[in-house]
C-alpha positions as CSV (number, residue, x, y, z in Angstrom):
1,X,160.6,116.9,201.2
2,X,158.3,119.8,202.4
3,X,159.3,121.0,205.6
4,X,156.2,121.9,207.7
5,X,156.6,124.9,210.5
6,X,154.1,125.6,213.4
7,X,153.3,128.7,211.3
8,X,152.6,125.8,208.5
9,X,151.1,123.8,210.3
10,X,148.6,126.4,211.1
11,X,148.1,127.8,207.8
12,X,147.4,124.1,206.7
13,X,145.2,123.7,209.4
14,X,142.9,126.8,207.7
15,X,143.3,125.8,204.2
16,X,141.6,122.4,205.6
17,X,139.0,124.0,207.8
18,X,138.4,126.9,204.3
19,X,138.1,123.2,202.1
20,X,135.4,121.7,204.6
21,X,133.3,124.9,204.8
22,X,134.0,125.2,200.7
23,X,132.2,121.6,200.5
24,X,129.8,122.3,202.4
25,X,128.5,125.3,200.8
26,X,128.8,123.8,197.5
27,X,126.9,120.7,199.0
28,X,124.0,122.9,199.9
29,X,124.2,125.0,196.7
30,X,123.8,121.6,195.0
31,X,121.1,120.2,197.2
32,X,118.9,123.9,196.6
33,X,118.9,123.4,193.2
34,X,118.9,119.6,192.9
35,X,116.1,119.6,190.9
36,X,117.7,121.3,187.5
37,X,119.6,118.0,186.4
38,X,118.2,115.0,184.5
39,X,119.2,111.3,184.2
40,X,119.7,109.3,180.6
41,X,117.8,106.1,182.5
42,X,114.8,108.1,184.6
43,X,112.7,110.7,185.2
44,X,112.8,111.3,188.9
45,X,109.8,113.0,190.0
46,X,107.7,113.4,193.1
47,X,104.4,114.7,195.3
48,X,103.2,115.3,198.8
49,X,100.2,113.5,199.3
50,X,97.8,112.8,202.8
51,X,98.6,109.3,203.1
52,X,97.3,109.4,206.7
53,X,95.0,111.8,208.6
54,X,91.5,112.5,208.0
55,X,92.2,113.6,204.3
56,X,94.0,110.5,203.9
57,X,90.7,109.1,201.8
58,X,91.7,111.6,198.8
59,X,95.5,111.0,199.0
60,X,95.6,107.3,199.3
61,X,93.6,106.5,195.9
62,X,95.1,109.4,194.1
63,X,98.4,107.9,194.7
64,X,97.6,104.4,193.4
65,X,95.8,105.4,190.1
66,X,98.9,107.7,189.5
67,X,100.9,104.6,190.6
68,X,98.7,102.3,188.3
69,X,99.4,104.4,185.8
70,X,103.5,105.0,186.1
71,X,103.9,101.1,186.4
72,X,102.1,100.7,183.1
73,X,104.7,102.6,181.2
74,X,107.7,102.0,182.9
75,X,106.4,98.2,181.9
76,X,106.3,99.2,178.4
77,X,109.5,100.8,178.4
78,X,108.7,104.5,180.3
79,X,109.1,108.1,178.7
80,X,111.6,107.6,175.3
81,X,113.2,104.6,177.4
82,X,113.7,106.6,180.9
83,X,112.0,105.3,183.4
84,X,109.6,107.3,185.6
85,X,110.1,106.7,189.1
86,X,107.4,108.5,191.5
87,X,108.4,109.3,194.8
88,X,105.2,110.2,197.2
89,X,105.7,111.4,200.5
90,X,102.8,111.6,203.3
91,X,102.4,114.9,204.3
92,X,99.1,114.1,206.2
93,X,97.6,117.5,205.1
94,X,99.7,119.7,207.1
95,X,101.4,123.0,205.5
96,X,104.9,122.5,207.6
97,X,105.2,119.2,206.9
98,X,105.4,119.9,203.4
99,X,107.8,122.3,203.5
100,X,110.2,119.9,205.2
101,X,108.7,117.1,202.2
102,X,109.4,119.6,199.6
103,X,112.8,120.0,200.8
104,X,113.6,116.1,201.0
105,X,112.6,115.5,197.5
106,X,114.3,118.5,195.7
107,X,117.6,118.3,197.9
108,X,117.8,115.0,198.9
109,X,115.8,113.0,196.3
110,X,116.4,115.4,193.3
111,X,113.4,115.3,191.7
112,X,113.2,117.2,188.5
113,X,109.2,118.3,188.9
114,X,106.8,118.0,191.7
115,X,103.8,115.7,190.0
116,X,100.6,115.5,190.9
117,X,100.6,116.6,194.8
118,X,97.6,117.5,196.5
119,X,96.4,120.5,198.5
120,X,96.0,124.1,198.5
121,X,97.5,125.7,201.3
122,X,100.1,122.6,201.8
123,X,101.3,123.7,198.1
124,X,100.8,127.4,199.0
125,X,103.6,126.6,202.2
126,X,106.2,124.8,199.6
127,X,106.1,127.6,196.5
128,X,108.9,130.0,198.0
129,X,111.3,127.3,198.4
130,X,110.3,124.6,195.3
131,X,109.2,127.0,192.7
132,X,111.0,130.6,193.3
133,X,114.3,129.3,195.2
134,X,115.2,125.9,193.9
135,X,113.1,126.6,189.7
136,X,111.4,122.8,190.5
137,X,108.1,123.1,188.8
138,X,104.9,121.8,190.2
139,X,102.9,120.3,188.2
140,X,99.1,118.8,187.7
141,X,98.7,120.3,191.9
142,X,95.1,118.6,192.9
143,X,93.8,122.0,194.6
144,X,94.9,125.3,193.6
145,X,93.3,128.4,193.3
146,X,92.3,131.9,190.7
147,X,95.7,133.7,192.1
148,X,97.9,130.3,191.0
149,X,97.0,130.8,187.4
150,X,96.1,134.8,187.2
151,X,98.7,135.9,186.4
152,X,100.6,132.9,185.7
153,X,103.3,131.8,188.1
154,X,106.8,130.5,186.7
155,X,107.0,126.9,186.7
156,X,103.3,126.5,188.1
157,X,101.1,124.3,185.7
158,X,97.5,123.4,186.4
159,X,94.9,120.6,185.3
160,X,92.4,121.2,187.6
161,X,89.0,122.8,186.9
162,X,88.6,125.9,189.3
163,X,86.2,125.5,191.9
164,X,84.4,129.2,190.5
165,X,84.5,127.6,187.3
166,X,82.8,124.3,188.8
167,X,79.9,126.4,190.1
168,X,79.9,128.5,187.3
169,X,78.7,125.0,185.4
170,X,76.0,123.4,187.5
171,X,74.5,127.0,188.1
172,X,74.1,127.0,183.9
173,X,73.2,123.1,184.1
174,X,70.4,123.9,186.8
175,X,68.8,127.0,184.4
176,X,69.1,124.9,180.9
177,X,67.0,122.4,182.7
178,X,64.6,124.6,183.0
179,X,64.8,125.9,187.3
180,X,63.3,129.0,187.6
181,X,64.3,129.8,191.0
182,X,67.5,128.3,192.4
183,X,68.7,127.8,196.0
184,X,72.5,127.3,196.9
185,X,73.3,125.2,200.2
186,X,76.2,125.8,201.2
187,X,78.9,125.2,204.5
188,X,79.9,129.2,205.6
189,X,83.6,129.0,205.9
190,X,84.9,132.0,203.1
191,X,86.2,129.1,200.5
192,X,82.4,127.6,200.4
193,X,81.2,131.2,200.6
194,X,83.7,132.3,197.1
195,X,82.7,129.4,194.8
196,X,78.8,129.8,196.3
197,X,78.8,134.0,195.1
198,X,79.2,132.5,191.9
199,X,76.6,130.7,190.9
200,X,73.9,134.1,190.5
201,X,76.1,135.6,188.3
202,X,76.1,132.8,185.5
203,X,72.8,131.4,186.4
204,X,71.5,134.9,185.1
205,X,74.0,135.4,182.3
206,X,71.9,132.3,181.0
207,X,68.7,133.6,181.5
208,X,68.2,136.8,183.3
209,X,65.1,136.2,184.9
210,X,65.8,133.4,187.3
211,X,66.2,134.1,191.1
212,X,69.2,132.6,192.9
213,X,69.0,132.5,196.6
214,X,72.0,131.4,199.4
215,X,71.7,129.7,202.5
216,X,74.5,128.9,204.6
217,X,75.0,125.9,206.7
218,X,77.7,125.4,209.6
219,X,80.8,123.6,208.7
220,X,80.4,120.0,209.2
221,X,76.9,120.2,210.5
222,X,75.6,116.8,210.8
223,X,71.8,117.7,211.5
224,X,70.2,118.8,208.4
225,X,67.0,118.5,209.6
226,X,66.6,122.4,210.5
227,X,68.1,123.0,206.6
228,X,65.6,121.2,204.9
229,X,62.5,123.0,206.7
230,X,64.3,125.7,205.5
231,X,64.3,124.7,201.9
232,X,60.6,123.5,201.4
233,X,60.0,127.1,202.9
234,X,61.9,129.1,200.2
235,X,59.9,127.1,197.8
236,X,62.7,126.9,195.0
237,X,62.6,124.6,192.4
238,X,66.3,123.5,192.5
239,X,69.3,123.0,194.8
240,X,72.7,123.4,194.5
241,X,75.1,121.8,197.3
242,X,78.5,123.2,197.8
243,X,79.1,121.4,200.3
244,X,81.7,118.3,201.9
245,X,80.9,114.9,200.4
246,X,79.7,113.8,204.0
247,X,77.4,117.0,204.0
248,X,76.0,116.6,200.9
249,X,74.8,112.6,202.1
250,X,73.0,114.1,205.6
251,X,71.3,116.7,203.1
252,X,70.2,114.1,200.6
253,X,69.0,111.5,203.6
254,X,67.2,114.7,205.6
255,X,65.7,115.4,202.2
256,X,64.1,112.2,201.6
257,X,63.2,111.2,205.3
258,X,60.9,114.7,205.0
259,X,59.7,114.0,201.3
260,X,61.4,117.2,199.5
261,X,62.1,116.1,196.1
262,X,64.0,118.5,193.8
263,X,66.3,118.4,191.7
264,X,69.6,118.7,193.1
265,X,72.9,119.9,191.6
266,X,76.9,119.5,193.4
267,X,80.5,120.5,192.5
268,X,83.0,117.9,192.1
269,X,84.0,117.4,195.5
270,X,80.5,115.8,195.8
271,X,80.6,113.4,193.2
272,X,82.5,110.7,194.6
273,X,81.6,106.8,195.6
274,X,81.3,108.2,199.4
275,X,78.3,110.5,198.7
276,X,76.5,107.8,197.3
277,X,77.9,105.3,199.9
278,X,76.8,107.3,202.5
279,X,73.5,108.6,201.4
280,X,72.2,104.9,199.4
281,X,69.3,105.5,197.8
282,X,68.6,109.3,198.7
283,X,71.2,110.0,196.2
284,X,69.8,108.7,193.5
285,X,69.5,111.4,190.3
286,X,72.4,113.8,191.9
287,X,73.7,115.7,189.4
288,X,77.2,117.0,189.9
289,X,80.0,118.0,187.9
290,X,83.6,116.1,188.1
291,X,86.6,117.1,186.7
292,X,87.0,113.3,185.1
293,X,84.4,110.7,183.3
294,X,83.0,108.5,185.1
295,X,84.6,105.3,186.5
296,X,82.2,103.3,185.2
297,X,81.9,105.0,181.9
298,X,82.5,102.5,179.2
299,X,85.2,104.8,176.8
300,X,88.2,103.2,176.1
301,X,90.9,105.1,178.2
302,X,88.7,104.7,181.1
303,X,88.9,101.3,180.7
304,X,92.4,101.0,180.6
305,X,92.3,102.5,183.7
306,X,91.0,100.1,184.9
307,X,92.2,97.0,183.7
308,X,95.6,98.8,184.9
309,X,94.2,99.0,188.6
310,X,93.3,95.8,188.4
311,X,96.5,94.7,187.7
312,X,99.1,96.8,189.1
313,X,97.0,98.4,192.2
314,X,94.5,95.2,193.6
315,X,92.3,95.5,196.2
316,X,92.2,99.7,195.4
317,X,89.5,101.4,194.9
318,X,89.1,102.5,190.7
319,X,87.0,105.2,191.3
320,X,87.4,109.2,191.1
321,X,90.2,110.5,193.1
322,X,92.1,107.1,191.5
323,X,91.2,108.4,187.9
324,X,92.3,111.5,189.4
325,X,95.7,110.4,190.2
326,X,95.9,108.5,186.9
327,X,94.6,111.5,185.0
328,X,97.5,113.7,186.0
329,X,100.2,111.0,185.6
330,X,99.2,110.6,182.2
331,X,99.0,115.0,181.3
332,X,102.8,114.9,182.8
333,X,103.9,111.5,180.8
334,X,102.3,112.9,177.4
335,X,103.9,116.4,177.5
336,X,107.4,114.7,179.0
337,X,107.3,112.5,175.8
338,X,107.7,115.9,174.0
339,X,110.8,117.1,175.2
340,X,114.1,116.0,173.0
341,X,117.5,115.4,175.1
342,X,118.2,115.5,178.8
343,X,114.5,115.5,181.0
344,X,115.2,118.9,183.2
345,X,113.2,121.1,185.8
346,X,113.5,124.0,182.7
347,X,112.9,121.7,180.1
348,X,110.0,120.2,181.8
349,X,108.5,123.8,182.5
350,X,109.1,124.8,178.8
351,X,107.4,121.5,177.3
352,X,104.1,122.4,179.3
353,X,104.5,126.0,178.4
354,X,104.3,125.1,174.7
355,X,101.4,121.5,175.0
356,X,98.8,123.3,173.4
357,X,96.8,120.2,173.1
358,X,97.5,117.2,175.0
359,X,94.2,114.3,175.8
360,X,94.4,112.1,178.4
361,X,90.9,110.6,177.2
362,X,89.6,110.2,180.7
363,X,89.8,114.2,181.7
364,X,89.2,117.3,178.9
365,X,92.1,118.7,176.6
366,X,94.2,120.7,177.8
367,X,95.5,123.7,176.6
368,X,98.7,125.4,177.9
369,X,100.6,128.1,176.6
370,X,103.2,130.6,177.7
371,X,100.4,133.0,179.6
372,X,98.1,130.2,180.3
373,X,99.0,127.8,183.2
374,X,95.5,126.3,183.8
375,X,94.4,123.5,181.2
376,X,91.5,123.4,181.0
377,X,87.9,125.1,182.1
378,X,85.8,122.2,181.2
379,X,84.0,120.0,183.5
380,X,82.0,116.3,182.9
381,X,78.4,116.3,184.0
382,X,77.8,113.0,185.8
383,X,74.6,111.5,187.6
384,X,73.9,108.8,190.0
385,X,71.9,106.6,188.0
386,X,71.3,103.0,189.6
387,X,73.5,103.5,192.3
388,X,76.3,104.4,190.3
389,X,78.0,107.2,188.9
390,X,77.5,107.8,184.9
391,X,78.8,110.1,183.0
392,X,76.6,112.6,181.0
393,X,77.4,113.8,177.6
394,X,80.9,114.7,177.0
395,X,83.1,117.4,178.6
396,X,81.3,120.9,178.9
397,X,83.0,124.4,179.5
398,X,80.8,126.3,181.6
399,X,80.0,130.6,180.3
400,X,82.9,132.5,181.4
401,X,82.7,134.6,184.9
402,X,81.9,138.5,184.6
């Protein structure tokens, strides 16, 4: 039998105190890079999302047309029989929050890939620890910006149109339909200001001689009535609104109430069921561009979205940001399909890397490759026709930005 001294006893004593500290380190080292390891039976993935707050009316339908769309395939049988299970944490739009999020789900949850998340800056907070310390890619981001994709980031994979690129089209839009002089409306914080600046570059790339024109409007202003004297002064013969969804419906309703009629052109983040809700019949014949077809559109994928809302997700709301959220689910679920063996953070990032053509039917192709991050450029014109959102034409990559 061992014989155990004080001295023994002591140098037990360490060895047990060395062991603890040993599993504990390792515990952490496991939980930092969580996200590496994959499952046989599911694909465990997740997202921050403003589920409350006052951006809580992009996160909430995002998450259930992603959810619509997750439940669909995991009824018919999920990715090559693993299951995909989604786990979406509210964030309520604030950066620190996130971080804490993002460290939940990669060392507590393990996710494998953050999917379909939302929010610039709230993204920007969680890249140092999801992307360069813990290799968890993120994935389909709703937000982003030029320096996420140029140059491209490790790991960082992008569906969305870039806001530039969104202004880019309705500024070529506006001059094809014949506008000689063009005036841009838009709120003056510097992220209204960037994607405003460029609209006269491409408007005159199109044809040379048309005038563009810029008039800035206080964030959140919610008396237009000073703006639109302004804009039956400058005589132009179309606007273009890069403005908030709210914004845009007090500039449509000023516009009518004083009898300006011109034709008037919007980014994506106006075309949603709010600006029309809001503004009723003074939005009728918007023209904006969306990064999606139209809910209403009668194609078939955009149907099955949503016959699937309708039966996995009742009582929400199947418009945009849903098809937003089911857009995205379905880019990660085709490209995941792709990969052969165990469903890993590097396998995951090396599958998009290489999807040089994947359709979701309801949003534009997209193209990935090893130096290209961002899918796609193109955009889908849409008009409020009737009171409702219609799509126009098909998908439509604006002229490239000097």
């Amino acid at each position: 039998m061992f014989r155990t001294t004080k001295r023994s006893r002591r140098t037990l004593g360490a060895l047990a105190v060395l062991a603890v500290v040993s599993l504990t380190a390792n515990a952490c080292a496991d939980q930092d890079s969580a996200g590496a390891a994959g499952s046989d039976t599911e694909i465990h993935i997740g997202a921050w999302l403003p589920l409350t707050g006052a951006t809580a009316s992009y996160g909430v339908p995002e998450k259930a047309g992603a959810d619509a769309y997750f439940k669909m395939i995991n009824a018919a049988g999920g990715i090559n029989g693993r299951k995909v299970k989604w786990t979406a944490k509210d964030n309520a739009a604030d950066p620190q929050q996130t971080v804490q999020i993002a460290r939940e789900l990669v060392g507590q949850d393990k996710v494998v890939a953050i999917v379909n998340a939302n929010g610039t800056s709230q993204a920007e907070a969680a890249f140092p620890f999801v992307l360069t310390q813990s290799k968890v890619p993120v994935l389909n981001e709703v937000g982003g910006s030029e320096s996420w994709y140029d140059p491209p980031r490790a790991g960082l994979f992008g569906t969305q149109t870039l806001y530039e690129d969104q202004a880019a089209a309705v500024a070529a839009w506006a001059v094809q339909d014949g506008a000689k002089k063009i005036l841009v409306v838009h709120s003056d914080p510097a992220a209204f200001v960037n994607v405003a600046e460029q609209v006269e570059p491409v408007a005159k790339k199109v044809d040379p001689s048309v005038e563009v024109e810029r008039l800035a409007v206080k964030y959140q202003t919610t008396d237009y009535t000073p703006v639109i004297s302004k804009v039956k002064a400058a005589k132009t013969q179309a606007v273009i609104v890069i403005l908030t969804s709210p914004e845009a419906a007090a500039f449509l309703k000023e516009a009518k109430l004083q009898g300006l009629d011109l034709p008037t052109y919007a980014y994506a983040p106006v075309a949603a069921e709010s600006t029309v809700s809001l503004a009723k019949d003074a939005a009728e014949g918007l023209k904006a561009v969306q990064l999606v077809k139209a809910p209403s559109d009668p194609d078939p994928s955009v149907k099955e979205f949503r016959t699937a809302m309708a039966k996995y997700e009742p009582g929400q709301d199947a418009g945009f940001l849903a098809l937003w959220g089911w857009s995205n689910a379905k880019v990660f679920a085709e490209i995941a399909k792709t990969i052969k063996g165990p469903v890993t953070s590097e396998a995951i990032s090396a599958a998009y890397a290489k999807a040089s053509s994947v359709d979701p039917g309801v949003s534009p192709v997209m193209k990935f490759g090893a130096s290209n991050h961002l899918g796609t450029r193109s955009v889908q014109r849409v008009e409020v026709k009737n009171g409702v959102w219609t799509s126009v034409g098909d998908f439509y990559t604006p002229p490239t930005r000097d």
